[in-house]
C-alpha positions in Angstrom: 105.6 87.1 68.3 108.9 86.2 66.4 112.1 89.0 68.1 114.4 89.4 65.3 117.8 87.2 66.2 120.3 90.1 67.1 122.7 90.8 70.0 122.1 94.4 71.1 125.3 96.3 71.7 123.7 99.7 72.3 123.6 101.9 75.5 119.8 103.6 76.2 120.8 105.4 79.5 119.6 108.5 80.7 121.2 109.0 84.2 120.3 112.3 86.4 124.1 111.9 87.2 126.1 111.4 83.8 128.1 108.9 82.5 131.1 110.5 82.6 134.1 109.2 85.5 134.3 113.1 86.7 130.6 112.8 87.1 131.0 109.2 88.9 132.5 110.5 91.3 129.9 113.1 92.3 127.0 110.1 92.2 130.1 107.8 94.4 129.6 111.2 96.8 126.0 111.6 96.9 126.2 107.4 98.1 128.6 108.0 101.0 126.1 111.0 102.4 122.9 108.4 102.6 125.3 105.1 103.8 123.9 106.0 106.8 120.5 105.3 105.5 118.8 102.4 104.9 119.7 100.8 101.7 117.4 101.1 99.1 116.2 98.4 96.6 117.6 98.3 93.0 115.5 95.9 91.0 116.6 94.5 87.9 115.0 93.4 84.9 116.4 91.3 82.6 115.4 89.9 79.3 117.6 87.9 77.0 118.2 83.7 75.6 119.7 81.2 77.3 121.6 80.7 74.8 122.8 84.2 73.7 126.8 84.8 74.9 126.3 88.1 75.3 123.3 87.7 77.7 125.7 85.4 80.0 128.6 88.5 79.8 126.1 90.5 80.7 125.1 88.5 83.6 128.6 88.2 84.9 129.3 92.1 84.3 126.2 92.4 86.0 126.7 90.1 89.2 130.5 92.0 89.6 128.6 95.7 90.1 126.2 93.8 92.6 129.1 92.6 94.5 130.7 96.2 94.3 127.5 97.7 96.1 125.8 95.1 97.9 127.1 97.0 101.1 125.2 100.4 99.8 121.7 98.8 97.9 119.6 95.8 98.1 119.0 93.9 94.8 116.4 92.0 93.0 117.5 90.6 90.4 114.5 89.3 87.6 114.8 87.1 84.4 112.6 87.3 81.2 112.1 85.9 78.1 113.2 86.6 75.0 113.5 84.2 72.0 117.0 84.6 69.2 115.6 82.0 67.2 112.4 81.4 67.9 111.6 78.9 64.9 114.9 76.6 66.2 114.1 73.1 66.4 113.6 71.4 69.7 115.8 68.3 68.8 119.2 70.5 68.6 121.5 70.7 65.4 125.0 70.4 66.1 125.8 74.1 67.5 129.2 74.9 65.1 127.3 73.7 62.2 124.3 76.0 62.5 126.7 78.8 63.4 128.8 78.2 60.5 126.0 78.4 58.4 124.1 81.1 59.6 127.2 83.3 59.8 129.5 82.3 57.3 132.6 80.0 58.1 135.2 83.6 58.2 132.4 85.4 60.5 132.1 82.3 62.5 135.5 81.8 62.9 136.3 85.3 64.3 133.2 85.1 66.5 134.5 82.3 68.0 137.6 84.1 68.5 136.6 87.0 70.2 134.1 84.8 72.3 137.3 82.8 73.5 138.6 86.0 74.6 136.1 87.3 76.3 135.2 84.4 78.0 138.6 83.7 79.2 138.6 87.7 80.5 135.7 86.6 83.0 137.1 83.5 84.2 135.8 81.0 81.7 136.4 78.5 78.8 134.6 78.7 76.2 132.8 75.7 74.7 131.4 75.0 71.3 130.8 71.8 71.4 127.2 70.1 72.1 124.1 71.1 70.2 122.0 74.2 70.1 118.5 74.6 69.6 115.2 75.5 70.7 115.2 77.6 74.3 111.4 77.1 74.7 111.7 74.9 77.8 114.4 76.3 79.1 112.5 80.2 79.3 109.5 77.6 81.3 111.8 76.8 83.4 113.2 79.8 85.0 109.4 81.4 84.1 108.1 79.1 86.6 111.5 78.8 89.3 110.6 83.1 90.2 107.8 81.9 92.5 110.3 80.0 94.5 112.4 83.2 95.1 114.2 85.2 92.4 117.9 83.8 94.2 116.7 80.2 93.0 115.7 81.8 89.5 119.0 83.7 89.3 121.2 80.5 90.3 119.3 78.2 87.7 119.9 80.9 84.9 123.5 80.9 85.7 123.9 76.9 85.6 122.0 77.0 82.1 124.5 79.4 80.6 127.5 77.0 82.4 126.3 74.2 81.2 125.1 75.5 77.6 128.5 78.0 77.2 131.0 76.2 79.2 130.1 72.5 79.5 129.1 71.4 75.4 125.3 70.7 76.9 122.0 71.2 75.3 119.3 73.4 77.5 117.0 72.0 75.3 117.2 68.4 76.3 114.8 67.7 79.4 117.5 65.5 81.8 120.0 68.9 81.3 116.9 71.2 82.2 116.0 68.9 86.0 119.5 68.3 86.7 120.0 72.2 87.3 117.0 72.7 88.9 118.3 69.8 91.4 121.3 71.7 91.8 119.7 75.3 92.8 116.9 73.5 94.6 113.7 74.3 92.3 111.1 72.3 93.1 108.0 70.4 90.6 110.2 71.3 87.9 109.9 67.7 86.3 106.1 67.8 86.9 106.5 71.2 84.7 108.5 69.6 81.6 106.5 66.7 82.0 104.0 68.6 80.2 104.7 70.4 76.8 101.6 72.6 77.4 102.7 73.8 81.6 104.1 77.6 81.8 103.7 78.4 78.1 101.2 80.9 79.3 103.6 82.5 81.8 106.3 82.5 79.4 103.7 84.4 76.8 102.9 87.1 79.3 105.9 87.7 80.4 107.5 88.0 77.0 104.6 90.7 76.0 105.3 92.4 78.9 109.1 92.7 79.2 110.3 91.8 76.0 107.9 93.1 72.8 109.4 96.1 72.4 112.7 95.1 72.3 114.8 93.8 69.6 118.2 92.5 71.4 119.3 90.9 74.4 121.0 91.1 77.0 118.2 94.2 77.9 118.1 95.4 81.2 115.8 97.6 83.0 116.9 99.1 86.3 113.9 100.6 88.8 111.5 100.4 85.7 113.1 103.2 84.7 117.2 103.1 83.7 118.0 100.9 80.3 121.1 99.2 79.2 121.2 97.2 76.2 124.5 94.6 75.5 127.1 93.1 77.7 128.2 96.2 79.5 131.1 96.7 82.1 130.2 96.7 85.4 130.8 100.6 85.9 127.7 101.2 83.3 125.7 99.1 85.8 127.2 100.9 89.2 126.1 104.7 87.4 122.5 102.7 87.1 122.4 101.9 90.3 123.3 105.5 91.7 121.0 107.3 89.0 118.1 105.1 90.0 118.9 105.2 94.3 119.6 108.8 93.7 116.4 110.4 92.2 114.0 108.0 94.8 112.4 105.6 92.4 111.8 102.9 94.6 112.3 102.5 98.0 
């Protein structure tokens, strides 16, 4: 299965309470009536690269509406395959090179632009430096850290996307891949990458299962149910989160 290489900016989501602000505040009501209750899980599924920008926006967009209602839902927060480019060499080409060339040098240029900005919005530099290339071990990785809890497997995808968007480094290359998975405390990770053939499986199903019929990332599914497609603010996620609490899809 080769997912077409495209950053989806759509919105797929059908909320029992709107997505309007006057309707907001009728779900923000409906939340203070069941505080009293006992929070209710919100679980998140999320395909998308480790190398796409728009996945780590998402991400960041994503992590600011947890932080907003951590004190009304518990989260559970799970990461998925899904593969840009998936014919990308493992070796790495110099990352503004293949850009340039796969874009055009204007539509490169502007990209980078806007990037810059957005980057710097959230808190970040952007870097373009460093290689880019094939995200095959990378997706093994964070396959195999979720049986070590999905905290571990959400702190290693975040270090990937520092090191790969902010720090010039190349997910692809095996010493970047164990030195995060030191940092967030995942364990047999160089027996995994030790072996070319470990996880490939895993990353197969999961990639039939969460991302086949897709054809962009950042793609999240809230409660199995709620879809948002593309780096959205974090007041698209919070309406998510109240749709899905509100109409009792999970406990």
């Amino acid at each position: 299965m080769k997912p077409p290489i495209a950053f989806s900016l759509s919105l797929s989501l059908s909320l029992s309470c709107g997505v309007e602000a006057s309707t907001l505040s009728q779900c923000n009501a409906k939340s203070m009536a069941h505080s009293t209750g006992e929070k209710k899980l919100i679980s998140i599924d999320v395909s998308s690269d480790t190398v796409c920008p728009w996945c780590f926006i998402g991400k960041q967009n994503l992590q600011k509406a947890i932080d907003s209602a951590k004190d009304r839902f518990n989260f559970e927060v799970r990461w998925h395959p899904f593969f840009l480019n998936p014919d990308a060499p493992k070796e790495g080409i110099n990352k503004t090179d293949f850009y340039k060339q796969k874009f055009g040098a204007s539509q490169y240029e502007a990209m980078m632009s806007r990037m810059t900005k957005i980057f710097n919005s959230l808190g970040f530099e952007y870097d373009t430096s460093g290689l880019t290339g094939s995200t095959l071990d990378s997706h093994r990785l964070i396959t195999f850290s979720a049986s070590q809890g999905y905290d571990k497997q959400n702190a290693l995808v975040e270090e990937l996307f520092l090191n790969y968007f902010c720090q010039g480094k190349y997910i692809g290359d095996r010493k970047v891949l164990l030195d995060a998975a030191q940092k967030v405390g995942i364990e047999g990770a160089s027996e995994l990458l030790h072996d070319p053939t470990k996880g490939i499986e895993e990353v197969n199903e999961e990639l039939e299962k969460y991302s086949s019929r897709i054809n962009g990332v950042p793609h999240f599914v809230i409660n199995e149910k709620y879809k948002i497609s593309g780096g959205q603010p974090p007041e698209v996620f919070l309406r998510a989160f109240q749709a899905a609490a509100d109409d009792g899809s999970r406990q």
